[in-house]
GUDRENTI-663129 format. One record per residue (C-alpha): residue number from 1; residue in one letter; chain; z, y, x. Coordinates in Angstrom, 1 decimal. Layout:
# GUDRENTI-663129
+-----+------+------+--------+--------+--------+
| pos | code | unit |      z |      y |      x |
+-----+------+------+--------+--------+--------+
| NUM |    A |    A |      Z |      Y |      X |
...
+-----+------+------+--------+--------+--------+
//
This chain:
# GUDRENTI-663129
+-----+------+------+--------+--------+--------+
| pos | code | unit |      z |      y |      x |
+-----+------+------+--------+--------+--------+
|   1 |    X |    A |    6.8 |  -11.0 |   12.9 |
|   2 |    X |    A |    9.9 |  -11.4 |   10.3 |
|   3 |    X |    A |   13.0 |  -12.2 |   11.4 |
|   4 |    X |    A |   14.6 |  -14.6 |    9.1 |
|   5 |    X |    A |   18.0 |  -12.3 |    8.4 |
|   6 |    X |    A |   20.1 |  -15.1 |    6.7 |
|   7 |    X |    A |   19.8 |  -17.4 |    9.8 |
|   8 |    X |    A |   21.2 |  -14.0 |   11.5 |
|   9 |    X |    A |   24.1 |  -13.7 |    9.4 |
|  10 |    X |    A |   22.5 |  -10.7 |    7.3 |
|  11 |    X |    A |   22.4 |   -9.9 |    3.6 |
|  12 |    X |    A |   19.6 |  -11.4 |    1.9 |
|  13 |    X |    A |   17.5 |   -8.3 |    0.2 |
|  14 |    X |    A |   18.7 |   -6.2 |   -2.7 |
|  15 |    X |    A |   16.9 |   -7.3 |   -5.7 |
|  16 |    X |    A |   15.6 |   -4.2 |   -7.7 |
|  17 |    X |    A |   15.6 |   -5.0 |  -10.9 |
|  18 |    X |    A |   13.1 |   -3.7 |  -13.7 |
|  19 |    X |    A |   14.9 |   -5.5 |  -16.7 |
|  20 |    X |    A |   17.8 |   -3.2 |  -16.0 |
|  21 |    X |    A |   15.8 |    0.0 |  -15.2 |
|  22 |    X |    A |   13.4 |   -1.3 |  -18.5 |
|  23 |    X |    A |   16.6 |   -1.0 |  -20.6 |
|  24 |    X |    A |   17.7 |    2.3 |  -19.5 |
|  25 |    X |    A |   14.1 |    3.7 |  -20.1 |
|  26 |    X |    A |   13.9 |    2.4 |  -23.7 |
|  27 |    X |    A |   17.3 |    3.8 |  -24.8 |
|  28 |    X |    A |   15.9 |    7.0 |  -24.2 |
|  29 |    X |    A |   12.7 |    6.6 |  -25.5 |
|  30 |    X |    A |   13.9 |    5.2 |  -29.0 |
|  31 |    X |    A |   16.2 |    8.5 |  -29.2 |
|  32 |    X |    A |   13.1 |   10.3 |  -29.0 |
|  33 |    X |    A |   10.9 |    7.9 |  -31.1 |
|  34 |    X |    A |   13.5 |    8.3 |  -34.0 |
|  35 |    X |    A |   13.7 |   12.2 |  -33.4 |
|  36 |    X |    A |   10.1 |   12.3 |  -34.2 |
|  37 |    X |    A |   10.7 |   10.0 |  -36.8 |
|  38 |    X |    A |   12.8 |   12.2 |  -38.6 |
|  39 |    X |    A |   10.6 |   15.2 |  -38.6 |
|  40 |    X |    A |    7.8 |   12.7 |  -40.5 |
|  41 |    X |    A |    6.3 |   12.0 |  -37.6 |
|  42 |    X |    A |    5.5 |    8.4 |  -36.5 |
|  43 |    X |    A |    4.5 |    7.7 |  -33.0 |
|  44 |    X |    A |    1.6 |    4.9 |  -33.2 |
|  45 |    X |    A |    0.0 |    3.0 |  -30.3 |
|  46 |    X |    A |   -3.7 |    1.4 |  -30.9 |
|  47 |    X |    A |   -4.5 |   -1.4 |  -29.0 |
|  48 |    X |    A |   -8.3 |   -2.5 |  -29.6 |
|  49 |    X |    A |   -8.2 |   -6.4 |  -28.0 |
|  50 |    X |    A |  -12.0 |   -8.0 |  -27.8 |
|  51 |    X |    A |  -11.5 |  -11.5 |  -28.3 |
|  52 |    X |    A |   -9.0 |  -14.4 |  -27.7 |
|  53 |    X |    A |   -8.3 |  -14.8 |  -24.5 |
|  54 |    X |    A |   -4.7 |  -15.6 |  -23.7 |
|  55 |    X |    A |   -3.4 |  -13.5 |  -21.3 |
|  56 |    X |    A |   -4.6 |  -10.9 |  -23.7 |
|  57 |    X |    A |   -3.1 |  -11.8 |  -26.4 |
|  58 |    X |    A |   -0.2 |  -11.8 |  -24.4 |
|  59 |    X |    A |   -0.2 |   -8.6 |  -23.6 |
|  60 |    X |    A |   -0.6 |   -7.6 |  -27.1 |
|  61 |    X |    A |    2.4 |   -9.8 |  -27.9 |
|  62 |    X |    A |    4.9 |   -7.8 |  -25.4 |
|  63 |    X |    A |    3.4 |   -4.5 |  -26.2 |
|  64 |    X |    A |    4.3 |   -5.1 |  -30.4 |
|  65 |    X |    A |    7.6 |   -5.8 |  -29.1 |
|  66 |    X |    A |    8.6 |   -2.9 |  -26.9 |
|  67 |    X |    A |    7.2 |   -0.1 |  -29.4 |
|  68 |    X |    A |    9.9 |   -1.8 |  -31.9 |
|  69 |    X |    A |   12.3 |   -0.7 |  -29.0 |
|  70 |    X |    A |   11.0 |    2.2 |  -28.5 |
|  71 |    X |    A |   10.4 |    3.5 |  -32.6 |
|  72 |    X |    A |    7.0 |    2.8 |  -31.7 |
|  73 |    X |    A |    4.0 |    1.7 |  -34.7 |
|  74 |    X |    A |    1.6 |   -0.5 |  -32.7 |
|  75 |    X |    A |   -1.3 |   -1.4 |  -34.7 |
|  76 |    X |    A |   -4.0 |   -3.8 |  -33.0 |
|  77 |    X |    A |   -7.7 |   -3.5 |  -34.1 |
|  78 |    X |    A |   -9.6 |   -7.0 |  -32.9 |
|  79 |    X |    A |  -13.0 |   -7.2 |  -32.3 |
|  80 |    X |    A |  -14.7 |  -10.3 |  -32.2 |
|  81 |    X |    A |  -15.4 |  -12.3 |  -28.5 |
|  82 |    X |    A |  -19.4 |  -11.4 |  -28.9 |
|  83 |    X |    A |  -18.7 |   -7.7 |  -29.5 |
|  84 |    X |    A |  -21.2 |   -5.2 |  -28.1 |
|  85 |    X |    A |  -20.5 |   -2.4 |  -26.0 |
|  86 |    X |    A |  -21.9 |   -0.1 |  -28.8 |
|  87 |    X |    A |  -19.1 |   -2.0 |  -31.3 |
|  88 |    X |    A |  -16.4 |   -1.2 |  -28.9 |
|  89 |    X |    A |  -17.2 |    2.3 |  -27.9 |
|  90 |    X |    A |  -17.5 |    2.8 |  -31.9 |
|  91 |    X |    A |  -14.0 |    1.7 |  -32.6 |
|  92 |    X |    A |  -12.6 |    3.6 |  -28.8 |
|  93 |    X |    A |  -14.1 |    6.7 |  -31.0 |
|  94 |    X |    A |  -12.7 |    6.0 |  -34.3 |
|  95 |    X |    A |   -9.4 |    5.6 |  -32.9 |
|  96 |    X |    A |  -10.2 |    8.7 |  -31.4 |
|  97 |    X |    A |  -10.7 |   10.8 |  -34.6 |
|  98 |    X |    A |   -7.8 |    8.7 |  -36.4 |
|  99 |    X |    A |   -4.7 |   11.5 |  -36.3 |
| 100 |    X |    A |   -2.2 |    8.7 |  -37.5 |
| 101 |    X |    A |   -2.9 |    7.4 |  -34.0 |
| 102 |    X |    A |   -1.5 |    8.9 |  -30.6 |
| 103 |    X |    A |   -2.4 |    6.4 |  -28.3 |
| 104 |    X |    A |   -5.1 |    4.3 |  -27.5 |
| 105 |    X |    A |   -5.5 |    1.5 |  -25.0 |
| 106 |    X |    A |   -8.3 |   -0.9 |  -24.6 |
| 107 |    X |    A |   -6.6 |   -4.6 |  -23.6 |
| 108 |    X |    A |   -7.8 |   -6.7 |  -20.7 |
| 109 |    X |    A |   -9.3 |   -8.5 |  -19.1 |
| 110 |    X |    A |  -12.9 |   -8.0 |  -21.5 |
| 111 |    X |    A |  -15.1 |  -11.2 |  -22.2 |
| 112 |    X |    A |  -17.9 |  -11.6 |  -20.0 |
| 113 |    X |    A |  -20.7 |   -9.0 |  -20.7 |
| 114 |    X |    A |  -18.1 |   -6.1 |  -21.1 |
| 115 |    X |    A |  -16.8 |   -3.8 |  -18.5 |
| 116 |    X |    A |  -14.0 |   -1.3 |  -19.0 |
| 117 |    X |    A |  -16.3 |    1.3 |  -16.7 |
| 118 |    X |    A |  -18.9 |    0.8 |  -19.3 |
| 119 |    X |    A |  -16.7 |    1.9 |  -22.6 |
| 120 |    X |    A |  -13.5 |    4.1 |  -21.1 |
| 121 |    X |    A |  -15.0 |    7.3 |  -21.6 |
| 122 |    X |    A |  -14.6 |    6.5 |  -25.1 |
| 123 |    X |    A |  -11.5 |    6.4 |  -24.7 |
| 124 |    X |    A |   -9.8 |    9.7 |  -26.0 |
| 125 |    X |    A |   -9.0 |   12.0 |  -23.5 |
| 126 |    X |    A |   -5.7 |   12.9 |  -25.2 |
| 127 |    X |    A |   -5.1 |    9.7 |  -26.5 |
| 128 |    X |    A |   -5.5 |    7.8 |  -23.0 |
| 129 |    X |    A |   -2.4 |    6.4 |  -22.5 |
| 130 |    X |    A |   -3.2 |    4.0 |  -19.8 |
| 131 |    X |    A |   -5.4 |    6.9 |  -17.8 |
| 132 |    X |    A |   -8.4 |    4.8 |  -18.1 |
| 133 |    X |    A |  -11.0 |    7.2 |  -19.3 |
| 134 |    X |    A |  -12.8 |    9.0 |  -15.9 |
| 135 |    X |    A |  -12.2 |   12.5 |  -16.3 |
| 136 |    X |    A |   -8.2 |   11.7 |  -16.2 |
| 137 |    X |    A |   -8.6 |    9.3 |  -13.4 |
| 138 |    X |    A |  -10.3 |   12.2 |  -11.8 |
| 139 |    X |    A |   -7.6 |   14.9 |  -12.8 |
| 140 |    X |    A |   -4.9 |   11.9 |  -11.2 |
| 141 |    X |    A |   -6.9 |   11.6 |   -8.1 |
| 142 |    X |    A |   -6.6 |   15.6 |   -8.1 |
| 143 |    X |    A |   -3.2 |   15.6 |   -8.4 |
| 144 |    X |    A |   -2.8 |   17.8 |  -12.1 |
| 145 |    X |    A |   -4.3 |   18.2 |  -14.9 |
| 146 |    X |    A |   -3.4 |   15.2 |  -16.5 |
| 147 |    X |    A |    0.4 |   13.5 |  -18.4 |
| 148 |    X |    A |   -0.8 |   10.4 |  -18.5 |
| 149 |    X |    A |    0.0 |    8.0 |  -14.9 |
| 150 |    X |    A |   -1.1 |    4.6 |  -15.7 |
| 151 |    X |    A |    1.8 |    2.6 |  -16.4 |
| 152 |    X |    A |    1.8 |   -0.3 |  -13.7 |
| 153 |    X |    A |    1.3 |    2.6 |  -11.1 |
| 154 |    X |    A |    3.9 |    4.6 |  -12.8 |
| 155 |    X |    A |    6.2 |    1.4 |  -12.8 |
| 156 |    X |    A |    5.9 |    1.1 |   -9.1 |
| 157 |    X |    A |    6.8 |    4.5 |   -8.6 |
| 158 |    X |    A |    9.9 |    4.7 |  -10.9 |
| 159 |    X |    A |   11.2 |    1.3 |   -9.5 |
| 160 |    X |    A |   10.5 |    2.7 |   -6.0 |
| 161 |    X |    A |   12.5 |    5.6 |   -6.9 |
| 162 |    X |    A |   15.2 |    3.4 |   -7.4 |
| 163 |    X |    A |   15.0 |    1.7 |   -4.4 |
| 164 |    X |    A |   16.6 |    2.2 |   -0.7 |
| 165 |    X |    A |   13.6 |    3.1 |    0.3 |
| 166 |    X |    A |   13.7 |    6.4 |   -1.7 |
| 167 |    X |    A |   12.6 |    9.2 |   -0.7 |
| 168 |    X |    A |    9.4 |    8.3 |    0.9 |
| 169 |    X |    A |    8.3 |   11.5 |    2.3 |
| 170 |    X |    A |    7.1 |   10.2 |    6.0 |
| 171 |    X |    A |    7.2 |    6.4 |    5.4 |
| 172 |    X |    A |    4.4 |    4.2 |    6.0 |
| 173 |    X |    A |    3.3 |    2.6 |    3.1 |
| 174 |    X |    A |    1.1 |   -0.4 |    2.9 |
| 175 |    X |    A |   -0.8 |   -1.4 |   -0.6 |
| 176 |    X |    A |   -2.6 |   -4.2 |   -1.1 |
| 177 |    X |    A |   -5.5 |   -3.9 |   -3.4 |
| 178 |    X |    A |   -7.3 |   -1.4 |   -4.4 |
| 179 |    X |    A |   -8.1 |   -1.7 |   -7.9 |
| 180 |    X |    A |   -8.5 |    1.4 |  -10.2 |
| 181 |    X |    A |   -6.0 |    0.2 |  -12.4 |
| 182 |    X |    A |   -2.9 |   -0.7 |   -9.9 |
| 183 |    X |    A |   -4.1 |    0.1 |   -6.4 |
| 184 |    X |    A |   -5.2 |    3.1 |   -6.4 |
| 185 |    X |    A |   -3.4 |    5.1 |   -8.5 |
| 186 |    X |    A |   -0.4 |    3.6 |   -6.8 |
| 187 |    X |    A |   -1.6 |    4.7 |   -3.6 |
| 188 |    X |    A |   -2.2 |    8.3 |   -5.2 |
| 189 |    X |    A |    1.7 |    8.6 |   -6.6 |
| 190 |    X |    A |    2.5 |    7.5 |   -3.3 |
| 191 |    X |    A |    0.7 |   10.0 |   -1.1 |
| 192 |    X |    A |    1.9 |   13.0 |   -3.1 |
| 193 |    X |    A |    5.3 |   11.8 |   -2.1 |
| 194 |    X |    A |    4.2 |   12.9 |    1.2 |
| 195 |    X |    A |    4.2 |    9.0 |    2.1 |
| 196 |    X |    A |    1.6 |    7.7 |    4.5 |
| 197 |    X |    A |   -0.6 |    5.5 |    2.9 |
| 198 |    X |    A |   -2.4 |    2.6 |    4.1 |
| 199 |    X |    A |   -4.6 |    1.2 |    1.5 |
| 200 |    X |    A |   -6.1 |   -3.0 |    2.2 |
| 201 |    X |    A |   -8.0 |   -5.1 |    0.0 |
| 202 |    X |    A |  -10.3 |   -8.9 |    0.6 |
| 203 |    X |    A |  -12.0 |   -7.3 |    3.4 |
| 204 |    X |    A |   -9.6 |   -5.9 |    5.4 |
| 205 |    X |    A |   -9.3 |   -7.1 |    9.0 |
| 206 |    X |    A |   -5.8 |   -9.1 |   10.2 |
| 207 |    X |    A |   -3.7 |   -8.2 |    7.1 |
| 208 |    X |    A |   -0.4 |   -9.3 |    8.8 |
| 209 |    X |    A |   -1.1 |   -6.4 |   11.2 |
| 210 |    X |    A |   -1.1 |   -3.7 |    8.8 |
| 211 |    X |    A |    2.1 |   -5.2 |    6.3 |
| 212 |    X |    A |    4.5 |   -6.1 |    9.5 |
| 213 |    X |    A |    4.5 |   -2.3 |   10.6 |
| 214 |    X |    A |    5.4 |   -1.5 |    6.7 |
| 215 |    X |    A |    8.3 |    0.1 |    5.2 |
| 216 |    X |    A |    7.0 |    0.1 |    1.6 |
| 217 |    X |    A |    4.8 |   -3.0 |    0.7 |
| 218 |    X |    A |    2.7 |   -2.9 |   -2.5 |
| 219 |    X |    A |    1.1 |   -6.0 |   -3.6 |
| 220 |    X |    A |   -1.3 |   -6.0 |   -5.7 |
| 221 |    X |    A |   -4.2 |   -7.9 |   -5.0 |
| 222 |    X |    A |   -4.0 |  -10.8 |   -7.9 |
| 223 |    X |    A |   -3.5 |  -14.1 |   -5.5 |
| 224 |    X |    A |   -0.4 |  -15.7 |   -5.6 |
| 225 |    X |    A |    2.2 |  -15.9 |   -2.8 |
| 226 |    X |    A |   -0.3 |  -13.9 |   -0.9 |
| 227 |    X |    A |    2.6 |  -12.1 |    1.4 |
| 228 |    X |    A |    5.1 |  -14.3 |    2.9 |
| 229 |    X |    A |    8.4 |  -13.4 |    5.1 |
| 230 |    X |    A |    6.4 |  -13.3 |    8.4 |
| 231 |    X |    A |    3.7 |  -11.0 |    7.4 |
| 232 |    X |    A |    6.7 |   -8.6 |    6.8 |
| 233 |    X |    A |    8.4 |   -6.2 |    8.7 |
| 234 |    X |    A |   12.4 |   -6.6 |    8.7 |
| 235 |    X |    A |   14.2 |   -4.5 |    6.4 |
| 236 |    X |    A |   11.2 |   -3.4 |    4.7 |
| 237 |    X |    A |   10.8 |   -2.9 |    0.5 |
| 238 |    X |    A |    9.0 |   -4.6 |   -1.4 |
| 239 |    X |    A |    7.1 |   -3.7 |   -5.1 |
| 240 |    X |    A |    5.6 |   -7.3 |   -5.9 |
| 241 |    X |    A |    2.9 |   -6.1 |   -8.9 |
| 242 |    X |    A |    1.5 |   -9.7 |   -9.3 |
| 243 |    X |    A |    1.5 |  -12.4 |  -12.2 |
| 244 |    X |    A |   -0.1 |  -15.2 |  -12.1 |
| 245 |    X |    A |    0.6 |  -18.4 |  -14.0 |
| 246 |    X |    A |    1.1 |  -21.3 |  -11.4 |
| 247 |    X |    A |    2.0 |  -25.0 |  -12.7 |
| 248 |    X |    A |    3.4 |  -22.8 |  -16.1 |
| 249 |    X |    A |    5.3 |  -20.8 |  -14.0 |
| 250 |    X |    A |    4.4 |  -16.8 |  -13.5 |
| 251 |    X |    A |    4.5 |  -16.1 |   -9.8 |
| 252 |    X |    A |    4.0 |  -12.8 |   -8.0 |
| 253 |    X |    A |    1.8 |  -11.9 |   -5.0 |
| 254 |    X |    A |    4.5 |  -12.2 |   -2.7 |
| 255 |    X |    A |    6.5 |  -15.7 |   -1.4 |
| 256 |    X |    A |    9.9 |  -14.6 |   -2.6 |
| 257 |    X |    A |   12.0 |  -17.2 |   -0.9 |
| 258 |    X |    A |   10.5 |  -16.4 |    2.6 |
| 259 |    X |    A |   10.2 |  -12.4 |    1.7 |
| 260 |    X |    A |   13.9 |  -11.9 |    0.2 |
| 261 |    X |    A |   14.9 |  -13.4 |    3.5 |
| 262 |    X |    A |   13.3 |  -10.6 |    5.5 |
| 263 |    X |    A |   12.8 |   -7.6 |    3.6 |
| 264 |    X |    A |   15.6 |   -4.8 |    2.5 |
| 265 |    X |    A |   14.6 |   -4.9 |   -1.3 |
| 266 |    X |    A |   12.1 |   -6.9 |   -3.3 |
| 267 |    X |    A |   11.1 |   -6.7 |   -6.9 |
| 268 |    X |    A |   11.6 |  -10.4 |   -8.5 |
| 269 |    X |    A |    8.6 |  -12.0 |  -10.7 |
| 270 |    X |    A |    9.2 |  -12.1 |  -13.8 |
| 271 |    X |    A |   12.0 |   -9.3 |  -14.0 |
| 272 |    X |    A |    9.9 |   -6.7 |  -11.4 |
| 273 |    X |    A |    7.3 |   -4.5 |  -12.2 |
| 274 |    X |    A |    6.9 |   -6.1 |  -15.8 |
| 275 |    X |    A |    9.4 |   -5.0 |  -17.7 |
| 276 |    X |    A |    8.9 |   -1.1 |  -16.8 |
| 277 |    X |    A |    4.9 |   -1.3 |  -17.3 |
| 278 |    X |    A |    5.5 |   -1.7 |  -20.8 |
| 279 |    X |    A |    8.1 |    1.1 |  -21.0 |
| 280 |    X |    A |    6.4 |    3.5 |  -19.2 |
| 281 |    X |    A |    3.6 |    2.9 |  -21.3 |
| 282 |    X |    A |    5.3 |    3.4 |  -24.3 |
| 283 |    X |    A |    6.9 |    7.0 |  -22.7 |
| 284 |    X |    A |    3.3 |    8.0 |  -22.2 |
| 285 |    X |    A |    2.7 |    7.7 |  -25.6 |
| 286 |    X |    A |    5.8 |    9.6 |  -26.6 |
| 287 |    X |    A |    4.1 |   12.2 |  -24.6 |
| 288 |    X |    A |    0.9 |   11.8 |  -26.4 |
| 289 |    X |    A |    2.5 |   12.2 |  -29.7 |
| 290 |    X |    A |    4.5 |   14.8 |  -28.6 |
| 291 |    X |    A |    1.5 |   17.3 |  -27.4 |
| 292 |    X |    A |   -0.6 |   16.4 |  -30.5 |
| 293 |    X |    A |    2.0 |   17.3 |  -33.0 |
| 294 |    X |    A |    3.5 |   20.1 |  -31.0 |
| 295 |    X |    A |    1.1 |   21.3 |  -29.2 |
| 296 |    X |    A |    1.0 |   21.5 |  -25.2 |
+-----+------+------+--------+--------+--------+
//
């Protein structure tokens, strides 16, 4: 069980913070946005949204704003709530033949009838900055092959980097969730950094068990103030990957007031994870740009 550390006199836990790290990450990204820029080249980011729904648009919102910090075009194609699947995978492959555009991303979550299995192979290859289509999950899960890391995953992993926690070679790790857009992935960076990886999700047995003999948390399971200080094991570091809005507030999978008191380093929500995501997202499509103008 955690040990409350304040009540011993300890230091309460470093707070890793992604705003800075974001800041650092999109100074050199712009430098290389206006590079290409210069040459005639302008980096451009397609986001195709189906619908309305708000945390979409959302989304959408803060990715507009960090290609401006990054010399970034992001154009967004809508499609209407009662899309098809044959309308999006038409627009996934126009995007795809466009060669204004470098990057294409389909936002989510998709209105009910749609599933991002269903369409992501659509999803150029070369242009998949988010590492949704299969064959680059595949060449992730095989460990080369591909540039592209999703960017919540790669977040994790850049924020873990700058961590105490760091390196992780030998440490136990501990995700929570297993979803092929966070989980996984996550757990994939983290076990070619020679970590060992424990991988939990709504059916595991006795959570608490598996998190209190932790020295790297991941949360990522979607359900709000899900890990509290006593599920956690003293000194540990946390990556807190969940937002969800709670009475107006955004709130992370973790309980931070009971967790900051326990663990050796937490990411804060909002201010965590966020802020990199969209950075990292944005360097991936950099990359993109990069290998379709210059070649590999």
């Amino acid at each position: 069980m955690g040990v409350d550390r304040r009540e011993k006199g300890e230091v309460p836990a470093a707070i890793i913070d992604g705003r800075a790290a974001a800041a650092q990450m999109r100074a050199a990204l712009f430098e290389r946005g206006i590079r290409l820029r210069e040459r005639g080249i302008f980096p451009c980011l397609a986001v195709v949204i189906v619908g309305e729904d708000g945390p979409g648009r959302a989304y959408v919102r803060s990715l507009v704003t960090a290609g401006k910090q990054t010399a970034i075009d992001v154009v967004v194609e809508r499609l209407p709530s009662a899309a098809s699947e044959p309308m999006v995978r038409a627009e996934l492959e126009r995007l795809g033949r466009d060669p204004s555009v470098h990057g294409v991303i389909l936002a989510q979550p998709l209105p009910p009838g749609l599933s991002i299995r269903a369409v992501a192979e659509c999803i150029p290859a070369d242009k998949d900055v988010d590492c949704s289509n299969p064959l680059n999950q595949g060449r992730l899960a095989f460990g080369s092959g591909t540039d592209f890391v999703p960017a919540t995953p790669a977040a994790v992993m850049y924020l873990l980097r700058r961590s105490p926690a760091w390196p992780i070679r030998g440490k136990h790790c501990v995700t929570i969730g297993r979803s092929q857009v966070v989980g996984l992935p996550a757990s994939l960076l983290m076990l070619f950094e020679d970590a060992t990886i424990t991988v939990t999700h709504r059916h595991t047995r006795d959570l608490p068990s598996h998190t209190r003999s932790a020295d790297i948390v991941v949360a990522a399971a979607g359900v709000p103030r899900l890990i509290t200080g006593e599920m956690l094991r003293p000194g540990c570091t946390v990556i807190d990957v969940g937002t969800t809005i709670v009475d107006g507030k955004l709130v992370g999978d973790v309980d931070f007031e009971s967790a900051s008191r326990v663990a050796g380093a937490i990411t804060p929500v909002p201010g965590g994870v966020g802020p990199v995501t969209n950075v990292a997202l944005m360097k991936n499509v950099l990359r993109a740009c990069e290998r379709l103008t210059d070649g590999p």
